[in-house]
C-alpha positions as CSV (number, residue, x, y, z in Angstrom):
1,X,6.9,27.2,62.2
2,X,7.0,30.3,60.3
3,X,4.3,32.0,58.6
4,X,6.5,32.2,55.7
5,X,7.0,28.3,55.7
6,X,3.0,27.3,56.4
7,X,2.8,29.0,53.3
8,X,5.5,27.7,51.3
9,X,4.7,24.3,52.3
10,X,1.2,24.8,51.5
11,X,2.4,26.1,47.8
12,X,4.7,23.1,47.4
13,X,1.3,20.8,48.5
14,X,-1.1,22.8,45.7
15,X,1.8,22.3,43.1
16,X,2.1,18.5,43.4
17,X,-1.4,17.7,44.1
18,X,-2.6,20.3,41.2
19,X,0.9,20.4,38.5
20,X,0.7,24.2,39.4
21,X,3.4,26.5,38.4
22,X,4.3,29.8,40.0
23,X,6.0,33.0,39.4
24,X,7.6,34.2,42.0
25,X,9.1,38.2,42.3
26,X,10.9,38.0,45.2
27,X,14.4,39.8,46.6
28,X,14.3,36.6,49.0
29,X,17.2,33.8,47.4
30,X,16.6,31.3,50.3
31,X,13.6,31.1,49.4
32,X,13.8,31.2,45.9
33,X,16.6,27.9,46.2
34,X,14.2,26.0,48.3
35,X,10.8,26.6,46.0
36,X,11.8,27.4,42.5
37,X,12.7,25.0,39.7
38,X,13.9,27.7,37.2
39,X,15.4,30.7,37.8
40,X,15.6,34.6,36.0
41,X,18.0,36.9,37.4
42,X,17.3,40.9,36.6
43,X,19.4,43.6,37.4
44,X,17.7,47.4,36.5
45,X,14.4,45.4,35.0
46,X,16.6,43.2,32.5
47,X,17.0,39.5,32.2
48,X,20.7,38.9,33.1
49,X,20.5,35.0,33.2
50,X,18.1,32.1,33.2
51,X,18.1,29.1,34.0
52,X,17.1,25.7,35.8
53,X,17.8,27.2,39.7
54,X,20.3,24.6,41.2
55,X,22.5,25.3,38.1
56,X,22.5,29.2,38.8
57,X,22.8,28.9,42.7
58,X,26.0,26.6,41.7
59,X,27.7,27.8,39.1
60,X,26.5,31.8,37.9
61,X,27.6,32.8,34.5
62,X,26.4,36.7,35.4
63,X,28.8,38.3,37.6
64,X,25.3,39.9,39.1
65,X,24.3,36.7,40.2
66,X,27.5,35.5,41.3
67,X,27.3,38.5,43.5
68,X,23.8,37.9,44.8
69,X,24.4,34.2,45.0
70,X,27.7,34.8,47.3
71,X,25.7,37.1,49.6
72,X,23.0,34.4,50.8
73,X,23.5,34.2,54.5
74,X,25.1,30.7,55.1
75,X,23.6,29.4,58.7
76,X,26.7,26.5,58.8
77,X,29.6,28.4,60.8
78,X,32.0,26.4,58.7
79,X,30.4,28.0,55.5
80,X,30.1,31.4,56.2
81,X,31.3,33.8,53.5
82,X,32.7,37.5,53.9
83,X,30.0,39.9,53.4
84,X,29.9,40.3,49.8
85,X,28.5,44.1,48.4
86,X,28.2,45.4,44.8
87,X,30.7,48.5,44.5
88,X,29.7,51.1,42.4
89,X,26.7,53.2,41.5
90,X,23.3,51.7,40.1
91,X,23.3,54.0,36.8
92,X,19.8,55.8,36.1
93,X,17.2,53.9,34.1
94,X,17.0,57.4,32.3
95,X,20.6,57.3,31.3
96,X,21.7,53.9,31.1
97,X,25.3,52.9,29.9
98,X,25.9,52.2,26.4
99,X,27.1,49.0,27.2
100,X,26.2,46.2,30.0
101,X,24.1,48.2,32.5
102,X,26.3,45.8,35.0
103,X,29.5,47.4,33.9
104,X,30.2,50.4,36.2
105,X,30.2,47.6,39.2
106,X,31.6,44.9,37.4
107,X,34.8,43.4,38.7
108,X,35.6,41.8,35.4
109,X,34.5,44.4,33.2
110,X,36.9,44.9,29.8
111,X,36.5,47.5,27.3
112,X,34.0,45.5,25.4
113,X,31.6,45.6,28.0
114,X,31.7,49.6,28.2
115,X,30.8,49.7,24.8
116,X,28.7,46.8,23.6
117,X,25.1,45.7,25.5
118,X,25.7,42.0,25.3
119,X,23.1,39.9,24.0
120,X,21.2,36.8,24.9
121,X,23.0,34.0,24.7
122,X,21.2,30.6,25.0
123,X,24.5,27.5,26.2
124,X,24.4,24.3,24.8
125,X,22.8,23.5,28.3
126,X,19.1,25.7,27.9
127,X,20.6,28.2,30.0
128,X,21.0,32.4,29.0
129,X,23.1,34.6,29.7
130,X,23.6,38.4,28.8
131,X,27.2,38.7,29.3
132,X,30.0,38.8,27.1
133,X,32.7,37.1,29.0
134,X,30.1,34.5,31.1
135,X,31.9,32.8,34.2
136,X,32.4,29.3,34.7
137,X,32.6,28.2,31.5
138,X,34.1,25.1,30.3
139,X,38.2,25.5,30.2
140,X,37.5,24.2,26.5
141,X,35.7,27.4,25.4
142,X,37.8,29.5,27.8
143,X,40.9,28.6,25.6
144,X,39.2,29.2,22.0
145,X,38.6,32.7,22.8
146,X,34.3,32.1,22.8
């Protein structure tokens, strides 16, 4: 066994025989699925969603974490995916785009995007989103325009 995984098990032991809770910085998303109940995605130091973690991992409303989520390795040869990569330059913290910092490598970016930062948005569900056009939505919500 892993050094990684003595400790994680050993975390996951102190947290049920204490009610501990953790926060966790990590780049790691295998490990974050396996450990964490709740989930905050940042992209450029900036909340981009939040949410309970099995929600995220299965249905991202950020396109940033749709991206992330799609490039976790899958070990089952019948689930591998394509190597997924962000396209696009990282714009400067120092000169950030008047709109989404996410828009320049956006693939569904539209006008409003470019020119509006979106806000928080808390769903009927407890989860937020910074993203003016959030993916899988209901087809309910998609047809009234929201």
């Amino acid at each position: 066994m892993s050094v990684q995984g003595e400790i994680l098990n050993l975390m996951a032991d102190l947290q049920a025989e204490h009610g501990l809770g953790y926060l966790i910085i990590t780049h790691n998303l295998p490990v974050v699925r396996h450990i964490s109940d709740r989930l905050a995605i940042m992209d450029l130091g900036r909340i981009v969603e939040e949410g309970p973690a099995d929600d995220i991992f299965n249905a991202p409303m950020h396109p940033y974490s749709e991206t992330l989520v799609n490039g976790i390795p899958q070990p089952d040869p019948d689930e591998r995916r394509t190597h997924v990569s962000i396209s696009g330059e990282v714009p400067s913290l120092l000169n950030r785009p008047k709109g989404c910092d996410f828009v320049g490598r956006c693939p569904y970016a539209k006008d409003l995007c470019r020119a509006v930062r979106p806000p928080h948005l808390c769903e009927n569900n407890g989860r937020i989103h910074a993203c003016h056009f959030p993916l899988n939505q209901p087809a309910e919500r998609l047809r009234k325009g929201k």
